[in-house]
Residue frames as a rotation matrix with the C-alpha (Angstrom) as fourth column:
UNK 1
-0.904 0.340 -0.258 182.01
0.310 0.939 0.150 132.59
0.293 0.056 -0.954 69.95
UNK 2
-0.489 0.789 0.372 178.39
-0.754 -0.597 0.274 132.88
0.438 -0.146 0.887 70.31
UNK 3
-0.898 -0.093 -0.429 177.01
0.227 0.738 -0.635 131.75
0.376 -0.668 -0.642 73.39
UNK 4
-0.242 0.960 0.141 173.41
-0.943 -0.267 0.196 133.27
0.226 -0.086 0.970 72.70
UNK 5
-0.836 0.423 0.350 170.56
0.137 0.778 -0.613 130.83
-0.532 -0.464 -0.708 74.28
UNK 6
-0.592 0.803 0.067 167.22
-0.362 -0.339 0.868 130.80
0.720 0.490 0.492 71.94
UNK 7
-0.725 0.588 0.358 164.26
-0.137 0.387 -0.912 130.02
-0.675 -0.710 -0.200 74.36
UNK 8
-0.462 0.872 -0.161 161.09
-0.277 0.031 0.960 128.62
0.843 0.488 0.227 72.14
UNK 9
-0.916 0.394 0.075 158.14
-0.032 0.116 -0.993 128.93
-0.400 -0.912 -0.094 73.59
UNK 10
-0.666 0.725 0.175 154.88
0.529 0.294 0.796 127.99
0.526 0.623 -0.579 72.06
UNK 11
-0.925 0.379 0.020 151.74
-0.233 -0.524 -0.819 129.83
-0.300 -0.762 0.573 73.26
UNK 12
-0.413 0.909 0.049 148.13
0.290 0.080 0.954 129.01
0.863 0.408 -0.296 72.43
UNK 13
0.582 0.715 0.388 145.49
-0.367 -0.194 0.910 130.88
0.726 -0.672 0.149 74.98
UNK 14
-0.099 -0.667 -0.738 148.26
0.848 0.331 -0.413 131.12
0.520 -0.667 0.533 77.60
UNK 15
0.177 0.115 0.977 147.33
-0.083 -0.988 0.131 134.20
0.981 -0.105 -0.166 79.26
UNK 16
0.948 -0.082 0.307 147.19
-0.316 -0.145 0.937 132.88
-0.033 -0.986 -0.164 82.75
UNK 17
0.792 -0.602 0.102 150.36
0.506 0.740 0.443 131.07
-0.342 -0.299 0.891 82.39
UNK 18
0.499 -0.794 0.347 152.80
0.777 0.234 -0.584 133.18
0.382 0.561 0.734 80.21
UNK 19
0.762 -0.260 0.593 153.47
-0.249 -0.963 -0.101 136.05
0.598 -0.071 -0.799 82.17
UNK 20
0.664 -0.194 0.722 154.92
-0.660 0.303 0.688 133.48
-0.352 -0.933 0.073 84.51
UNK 21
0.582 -0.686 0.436 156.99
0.762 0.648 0.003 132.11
-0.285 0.330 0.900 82.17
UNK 22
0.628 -0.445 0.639 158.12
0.219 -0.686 -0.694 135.04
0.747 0.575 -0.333 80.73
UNK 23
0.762 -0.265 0.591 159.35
-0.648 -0.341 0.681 136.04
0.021 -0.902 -0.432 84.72
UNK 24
0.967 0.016 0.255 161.00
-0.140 0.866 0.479 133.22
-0.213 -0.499 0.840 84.65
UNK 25
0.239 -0.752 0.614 163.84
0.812 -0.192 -0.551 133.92
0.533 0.630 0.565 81.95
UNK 26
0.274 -0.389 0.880 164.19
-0.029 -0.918 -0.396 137.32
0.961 0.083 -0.263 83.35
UNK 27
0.729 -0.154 0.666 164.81
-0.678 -0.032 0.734 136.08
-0.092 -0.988 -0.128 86.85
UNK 28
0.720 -0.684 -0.116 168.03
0.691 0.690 0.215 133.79
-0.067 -0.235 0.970 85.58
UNK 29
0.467 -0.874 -0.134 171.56
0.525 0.152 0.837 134.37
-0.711 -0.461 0.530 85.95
UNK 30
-0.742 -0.667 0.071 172.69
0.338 -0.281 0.898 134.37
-0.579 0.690 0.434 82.66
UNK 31
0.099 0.420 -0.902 171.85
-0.010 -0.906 -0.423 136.88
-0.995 0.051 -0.085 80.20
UNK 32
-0.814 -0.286 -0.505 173.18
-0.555 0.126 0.822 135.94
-0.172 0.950 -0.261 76.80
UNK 33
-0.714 0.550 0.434 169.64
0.603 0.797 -0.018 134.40
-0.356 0.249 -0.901 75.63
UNK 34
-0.754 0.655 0.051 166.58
-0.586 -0.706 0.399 135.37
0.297 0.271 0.916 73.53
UNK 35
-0.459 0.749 0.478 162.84
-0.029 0.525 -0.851 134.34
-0.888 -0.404 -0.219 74.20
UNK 36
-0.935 -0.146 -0.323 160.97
-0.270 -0.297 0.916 133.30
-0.230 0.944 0.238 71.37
UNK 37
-0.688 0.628 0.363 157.56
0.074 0.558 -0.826 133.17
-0.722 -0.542 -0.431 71.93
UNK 38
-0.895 0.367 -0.254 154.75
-0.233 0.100 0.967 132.01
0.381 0.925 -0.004 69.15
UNK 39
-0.227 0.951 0.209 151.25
-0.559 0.049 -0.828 132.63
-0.798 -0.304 0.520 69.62
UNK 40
-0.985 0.033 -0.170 149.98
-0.156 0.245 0.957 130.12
0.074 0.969 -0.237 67.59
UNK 41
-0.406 0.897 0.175 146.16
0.241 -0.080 0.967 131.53
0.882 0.435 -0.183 66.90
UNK 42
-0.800 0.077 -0.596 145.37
0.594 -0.040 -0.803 132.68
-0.086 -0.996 -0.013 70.83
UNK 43
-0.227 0.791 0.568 141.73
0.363 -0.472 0.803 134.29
0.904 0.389 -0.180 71.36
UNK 44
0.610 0.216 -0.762 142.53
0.791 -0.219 0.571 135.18
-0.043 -0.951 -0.305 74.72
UNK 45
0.889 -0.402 -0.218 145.10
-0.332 -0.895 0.299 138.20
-0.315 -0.193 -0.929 76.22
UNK 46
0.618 -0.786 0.001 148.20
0.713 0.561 0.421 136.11
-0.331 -0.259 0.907 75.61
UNK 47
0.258 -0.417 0.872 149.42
0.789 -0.431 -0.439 138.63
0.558 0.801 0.218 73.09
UNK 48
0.656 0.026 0.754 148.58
-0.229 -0.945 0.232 141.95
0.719 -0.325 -0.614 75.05
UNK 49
0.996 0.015 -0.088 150.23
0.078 0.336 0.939 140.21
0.044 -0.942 0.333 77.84
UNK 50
0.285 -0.941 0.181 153.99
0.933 0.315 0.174 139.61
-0.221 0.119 0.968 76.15
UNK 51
0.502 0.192 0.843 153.83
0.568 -0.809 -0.154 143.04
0.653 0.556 -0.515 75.13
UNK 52
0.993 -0.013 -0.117 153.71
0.086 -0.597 0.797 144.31
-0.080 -0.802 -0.592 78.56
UNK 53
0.833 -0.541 0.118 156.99
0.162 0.442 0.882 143.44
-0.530 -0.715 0.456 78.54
UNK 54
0.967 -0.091 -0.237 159.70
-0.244 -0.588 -0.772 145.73
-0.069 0.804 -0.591 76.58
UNK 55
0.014 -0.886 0.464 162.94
-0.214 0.450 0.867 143.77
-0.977 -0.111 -0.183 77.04
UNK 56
0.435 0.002 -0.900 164.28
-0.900 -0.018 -0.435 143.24
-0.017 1.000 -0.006 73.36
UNK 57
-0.825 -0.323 0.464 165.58
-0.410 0.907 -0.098 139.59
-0.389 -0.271 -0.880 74.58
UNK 58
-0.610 0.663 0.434 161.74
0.264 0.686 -0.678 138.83
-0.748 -0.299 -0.593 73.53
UNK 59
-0.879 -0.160 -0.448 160.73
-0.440 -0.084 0.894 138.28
-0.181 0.983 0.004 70.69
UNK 60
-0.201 0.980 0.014 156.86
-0.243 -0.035 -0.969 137.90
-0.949 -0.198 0.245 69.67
UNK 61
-0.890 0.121 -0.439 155.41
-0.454 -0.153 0.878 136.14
0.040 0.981 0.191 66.76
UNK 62
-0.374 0.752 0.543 151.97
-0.280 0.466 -0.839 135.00
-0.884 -0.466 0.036 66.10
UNK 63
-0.948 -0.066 0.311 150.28
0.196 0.651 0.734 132.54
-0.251 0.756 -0.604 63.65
UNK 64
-0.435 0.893 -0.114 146.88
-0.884 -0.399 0.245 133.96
0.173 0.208 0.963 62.42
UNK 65
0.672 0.669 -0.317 145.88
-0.486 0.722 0.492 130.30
0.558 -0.176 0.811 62.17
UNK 66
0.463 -0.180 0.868 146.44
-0.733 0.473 0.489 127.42
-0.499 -0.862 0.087 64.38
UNK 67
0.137 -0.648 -0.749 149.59
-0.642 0.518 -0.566 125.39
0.755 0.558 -0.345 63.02
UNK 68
0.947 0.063 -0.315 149.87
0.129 0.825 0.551 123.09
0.295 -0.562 0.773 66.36
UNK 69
0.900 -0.381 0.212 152.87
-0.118 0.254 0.960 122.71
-0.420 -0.889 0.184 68.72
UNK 70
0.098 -0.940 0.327 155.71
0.403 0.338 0.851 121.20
-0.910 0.048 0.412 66.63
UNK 71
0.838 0.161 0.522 154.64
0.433 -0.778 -0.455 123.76
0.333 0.607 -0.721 63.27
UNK 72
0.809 0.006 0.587 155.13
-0.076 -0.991 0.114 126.56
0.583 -0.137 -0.801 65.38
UNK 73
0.461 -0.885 0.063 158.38
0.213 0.179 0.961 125.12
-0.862 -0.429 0.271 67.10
UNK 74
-0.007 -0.541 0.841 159.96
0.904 0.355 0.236 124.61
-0.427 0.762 0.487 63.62
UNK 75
0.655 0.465 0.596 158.86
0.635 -0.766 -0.101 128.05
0.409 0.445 -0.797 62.86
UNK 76
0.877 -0.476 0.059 161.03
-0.441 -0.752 0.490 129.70
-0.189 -0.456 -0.870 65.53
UNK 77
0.248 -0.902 0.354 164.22
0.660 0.425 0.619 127.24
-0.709 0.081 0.701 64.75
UNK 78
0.184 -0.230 0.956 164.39
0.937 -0.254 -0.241 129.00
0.299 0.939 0.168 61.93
UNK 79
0.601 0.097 0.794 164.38
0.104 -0.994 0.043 132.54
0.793 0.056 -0.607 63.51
UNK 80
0.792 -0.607 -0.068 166.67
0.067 -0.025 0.997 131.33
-0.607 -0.794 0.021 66.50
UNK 81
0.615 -0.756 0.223 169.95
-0.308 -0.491 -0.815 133.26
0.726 0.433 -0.534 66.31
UNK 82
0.472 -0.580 0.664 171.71
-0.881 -0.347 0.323 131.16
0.043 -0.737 -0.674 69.07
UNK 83
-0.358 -0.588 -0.726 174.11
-0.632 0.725 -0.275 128.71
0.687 0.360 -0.631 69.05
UNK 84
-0.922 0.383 -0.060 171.95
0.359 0.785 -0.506 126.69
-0.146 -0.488 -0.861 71.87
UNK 85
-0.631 0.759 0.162 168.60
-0.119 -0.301 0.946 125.93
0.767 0.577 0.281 71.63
């Protein structure tokens, strides 16, 4: 049974804010989960920032243009490989 967790996570010009999410996932319990995090069009660090971070649980995509919030959700359903969401 597959008891993967998908985290979506939208990102526009989140630089101050996403390393601190990102911490967040990696400071739970359970472990069976990916992060899926869409820049959608950031002109700040947000990108350089998710990098930092080499855990393969996390999972980077970015939208060249700005598709908005529920786009760029629907975008990662589609790439979530876990049976919760």
């Amino acid at each position: 049974m597959n008891d993967l967790v998908s985290i979506i996570t939208p990102a526009h010009n989140s630089a101050r804010y996403i390393g601190e999410c990102i911490q967040s996932v990696l400071a739970q319990s359970y472990t069976a989960w990916e992060m899926l995090i869409i820049d959608d069009g950031s002109t700040d660090e947000t990108r350089d920032i998710v990098k930092r971070y080499a855990d393969k649980r996390i999972k980077y995509y970015r939208n060249e243009q700005q598709q908005g919030a529920a786009l760029s959700r629907n975008a990662m359903l589609r790439e979530a490989q876990g049976r919760w969401i």
